[in-house]
VMD Tcl script that draws the C-alpha trace (Angstrom):
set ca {
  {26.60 -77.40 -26.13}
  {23.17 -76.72 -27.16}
  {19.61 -76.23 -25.10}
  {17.09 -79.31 -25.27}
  {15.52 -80.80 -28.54}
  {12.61 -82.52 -29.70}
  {12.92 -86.52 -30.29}
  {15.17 -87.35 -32.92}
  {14.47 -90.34 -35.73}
  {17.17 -92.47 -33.16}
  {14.73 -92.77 -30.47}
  {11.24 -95.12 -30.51}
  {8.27 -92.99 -30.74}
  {6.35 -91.85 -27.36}
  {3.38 -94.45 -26.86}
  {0.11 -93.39 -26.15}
  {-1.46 -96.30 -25.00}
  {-0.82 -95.65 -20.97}
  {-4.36 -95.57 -19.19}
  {-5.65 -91.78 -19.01}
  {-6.36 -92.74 -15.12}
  {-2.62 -93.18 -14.32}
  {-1.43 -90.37 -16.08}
  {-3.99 -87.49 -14.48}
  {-3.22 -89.58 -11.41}
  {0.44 -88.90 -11.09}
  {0.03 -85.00 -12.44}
  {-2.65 -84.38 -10.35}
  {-0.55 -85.86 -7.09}
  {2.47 -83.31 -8.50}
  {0.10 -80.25 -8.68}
  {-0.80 -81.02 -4.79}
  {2.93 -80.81 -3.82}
  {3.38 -77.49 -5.55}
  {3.16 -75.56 -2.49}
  {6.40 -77.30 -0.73}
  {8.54 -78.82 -3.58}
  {9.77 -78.55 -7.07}
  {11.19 -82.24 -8.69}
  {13.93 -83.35 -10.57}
  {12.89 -86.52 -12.62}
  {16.39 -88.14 -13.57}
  {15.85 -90.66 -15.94}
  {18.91 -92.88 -15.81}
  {20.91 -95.94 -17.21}
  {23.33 -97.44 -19.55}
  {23.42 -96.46 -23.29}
  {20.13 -98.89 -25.15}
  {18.08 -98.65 -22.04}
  {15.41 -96.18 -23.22}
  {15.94 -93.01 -21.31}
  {14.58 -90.52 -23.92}
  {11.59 -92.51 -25.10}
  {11.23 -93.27 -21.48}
  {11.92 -89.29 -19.88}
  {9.70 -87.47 -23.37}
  {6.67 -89.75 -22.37}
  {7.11 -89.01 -18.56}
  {7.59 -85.24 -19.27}
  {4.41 -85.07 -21.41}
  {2.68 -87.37 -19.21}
  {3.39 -84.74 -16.37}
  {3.16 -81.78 -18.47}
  {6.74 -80.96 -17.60}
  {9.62 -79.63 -19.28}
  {12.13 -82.20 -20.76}
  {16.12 -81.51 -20.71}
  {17.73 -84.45 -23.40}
  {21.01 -84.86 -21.48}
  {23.37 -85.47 -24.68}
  {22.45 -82.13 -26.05}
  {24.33 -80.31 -23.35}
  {27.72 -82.62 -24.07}
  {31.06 -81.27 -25.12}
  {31.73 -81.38 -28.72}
  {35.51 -83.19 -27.51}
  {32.98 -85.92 -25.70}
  {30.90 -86.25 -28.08}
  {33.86 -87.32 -30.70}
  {35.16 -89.56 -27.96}
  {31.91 -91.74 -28.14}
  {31.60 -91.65 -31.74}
  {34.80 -93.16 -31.81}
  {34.05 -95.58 -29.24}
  {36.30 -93.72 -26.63}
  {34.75 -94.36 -23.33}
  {34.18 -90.52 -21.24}
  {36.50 -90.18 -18.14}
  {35.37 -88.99 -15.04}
  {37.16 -85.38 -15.82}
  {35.14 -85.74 -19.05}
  {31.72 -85.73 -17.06}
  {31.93 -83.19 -14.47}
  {31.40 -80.27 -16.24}
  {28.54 -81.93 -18.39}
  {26.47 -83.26 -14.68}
  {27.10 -79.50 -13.50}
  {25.54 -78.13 -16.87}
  {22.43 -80.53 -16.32}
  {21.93 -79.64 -12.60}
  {22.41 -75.64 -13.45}
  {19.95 -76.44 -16.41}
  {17.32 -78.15 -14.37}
  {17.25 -75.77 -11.72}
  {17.02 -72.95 -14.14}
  {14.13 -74.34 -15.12}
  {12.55 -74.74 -12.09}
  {13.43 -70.91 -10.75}
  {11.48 -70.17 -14.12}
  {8.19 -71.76 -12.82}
  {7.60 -74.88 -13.36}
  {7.17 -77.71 -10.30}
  {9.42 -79.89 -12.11}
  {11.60 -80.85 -14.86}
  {12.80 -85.06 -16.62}
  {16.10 -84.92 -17.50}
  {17.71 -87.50 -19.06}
  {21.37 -88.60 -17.88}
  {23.52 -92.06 -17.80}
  {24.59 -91.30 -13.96}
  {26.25 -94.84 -14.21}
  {28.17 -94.06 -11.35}
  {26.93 -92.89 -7.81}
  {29.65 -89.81 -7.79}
  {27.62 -88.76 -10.51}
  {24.44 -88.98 -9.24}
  {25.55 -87.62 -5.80}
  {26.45 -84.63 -8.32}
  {22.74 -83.74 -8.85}
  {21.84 -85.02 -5.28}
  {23.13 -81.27 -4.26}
  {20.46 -79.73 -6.18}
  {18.51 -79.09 -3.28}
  {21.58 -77.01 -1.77}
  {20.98 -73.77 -3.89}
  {17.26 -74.68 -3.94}
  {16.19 -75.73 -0.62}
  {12.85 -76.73 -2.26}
  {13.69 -79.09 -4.54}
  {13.49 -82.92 -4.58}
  {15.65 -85.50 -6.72}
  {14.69 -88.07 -7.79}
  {16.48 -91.30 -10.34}
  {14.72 -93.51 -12.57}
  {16.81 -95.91 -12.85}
  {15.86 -98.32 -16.05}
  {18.06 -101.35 -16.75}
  {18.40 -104.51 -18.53}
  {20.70 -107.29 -19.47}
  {23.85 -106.33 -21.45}
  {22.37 -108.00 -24.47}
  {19.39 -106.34 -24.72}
  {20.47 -103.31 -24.28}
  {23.34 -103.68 -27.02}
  {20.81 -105.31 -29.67}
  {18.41 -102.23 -29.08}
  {21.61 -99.55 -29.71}
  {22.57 -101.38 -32.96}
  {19.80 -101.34 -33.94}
  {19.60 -97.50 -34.14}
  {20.10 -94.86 -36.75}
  {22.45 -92.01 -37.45}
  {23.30 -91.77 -33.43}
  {26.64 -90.88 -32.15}
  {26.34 -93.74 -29.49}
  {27.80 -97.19 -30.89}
  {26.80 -100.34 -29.44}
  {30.85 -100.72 -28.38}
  {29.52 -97.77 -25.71}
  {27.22 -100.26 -24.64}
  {30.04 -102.48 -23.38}
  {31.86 -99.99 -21.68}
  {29.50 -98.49 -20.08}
  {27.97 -101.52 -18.22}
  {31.56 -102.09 -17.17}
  {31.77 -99.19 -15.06}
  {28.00 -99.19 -14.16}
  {27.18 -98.94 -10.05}
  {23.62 -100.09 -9.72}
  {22.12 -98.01 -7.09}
  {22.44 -99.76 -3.59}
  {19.08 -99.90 -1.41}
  {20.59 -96.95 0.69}
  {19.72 -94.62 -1.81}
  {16.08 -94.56 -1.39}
  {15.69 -91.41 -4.20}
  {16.24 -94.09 -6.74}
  {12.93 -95.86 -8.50}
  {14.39 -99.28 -10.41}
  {12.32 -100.28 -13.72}
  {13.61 -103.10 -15.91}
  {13.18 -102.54 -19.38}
  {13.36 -105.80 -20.77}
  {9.50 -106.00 -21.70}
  {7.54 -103.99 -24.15}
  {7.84 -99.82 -24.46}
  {4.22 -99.97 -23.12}
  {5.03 -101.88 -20.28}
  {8.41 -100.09 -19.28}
  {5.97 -96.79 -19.79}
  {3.18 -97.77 -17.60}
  {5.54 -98.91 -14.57}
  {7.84 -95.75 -14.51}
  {5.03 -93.74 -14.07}
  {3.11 -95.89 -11.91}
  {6.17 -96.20 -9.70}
  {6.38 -92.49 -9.62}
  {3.20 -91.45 -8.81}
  {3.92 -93.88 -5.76}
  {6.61 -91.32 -5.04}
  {4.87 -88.53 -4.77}
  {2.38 -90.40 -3.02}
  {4.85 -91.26 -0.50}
  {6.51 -87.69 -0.49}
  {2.74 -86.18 0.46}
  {2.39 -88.46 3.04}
  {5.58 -87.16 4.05}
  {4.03 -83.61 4.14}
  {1.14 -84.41 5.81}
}
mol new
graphics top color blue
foreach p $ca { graphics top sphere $p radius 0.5 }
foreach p [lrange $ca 0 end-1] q [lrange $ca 1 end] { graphics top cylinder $p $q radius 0.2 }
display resetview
């Protein structure tokens, strides 16, 4: 299990065409919550949907630290899904611990928040970085949650190169997916069906309206 890395040739390069408006927007409502929170940007979904294109262009968007959630994967799971051996939920734990541990490690270092990048097709596993905010009482979670038809999201893993993920994963994975419910109002749903520029422009228009909502909150 390693520490995060930059992009790798598997994943679509970061677009820069966003408006400079929305992105000074959303970093410059994150800088006003600094004296009350720190944020944990979970950028979620089945295998194909985007979440490191999606979380690297957030993170620099935000100027925040990025954590690439397969880095910190067991070598044993990692074989499993090169094989096409769909991860148990004993296979997980100890890989959603290592991600919350990481993130708020992070955070206790300085910075008012981190984008990780993890599958949390289940809500078990996303209730296991929902107890963040436990050992820091300061800290808000939040899930991006992108998705898109089984299809598309299987065409976009084939078409990738020299990742461990197979487009089989794809299938199995979308079999055991729980979209989030509307009770679980941390969650911010983007469909990722349309262009990277698109998918870019409403995750971080939808959460600047987050932090929007979380200062009203405050106020």
């Amino acid at each position: 299990m390693g520490q995060p890395t930059p992009p790798t040739s598997d994943h679509l390069p970061i677009s820069s065409t966003t408006s400079n408006t929305m992105t000074n927007g959303a970093n410059s409502n994150l800088q006003q919550l600094d004296a009350k929170h720190h944020h944990i940007w979970l950028i979620t979904g089945p295998a194909g949907c985007g979440k490191s294109t999606v979380a690297q262009f957030i993170a620099k968007a935000m100027n925040l630290p990025y954590i690439e959630g397969d880095e910190f994967h067991t070598d044993s799971n990692v074989e499993k899904m090169s094989k096409g051996i769909a991860l148990t939920d004993a296979d997980r734990w100890d890989w959603l611990t290592q991600l919350r541990q990481e993130a708020l490690r992070q955070l206790r270092a300085g910075s008012l928040g981190v984008v990780v990048t993890c599958s949390a097709l289940k809500r078990k596993y996303r209730d296991v970085i929902r107890v963040a905010p436990y050992y820091s009482h300061d800290v808000l979670v939040h899930f991006v949650y992108l998705h898109a038809r089984e299809e598309v999201l299987i065409a976009r893993v084939g078409a990738r190169k020299g990742h461990f993920m197979g487009a089989s994963m794809v299938h199995s994975q979308c079999s055991i997916l729980e979209a989030p419910g509307p009770d679980e109002t941390d969650v911010i749903s983007v469909d990722v069906s349309g262009s990277l520029e698109e998918v870019e422009e409403e995750a971080l228009a939808k959460i600047d309206e987050a932090v929007r909502k979380a200062l009203l909150m405050d106020s």
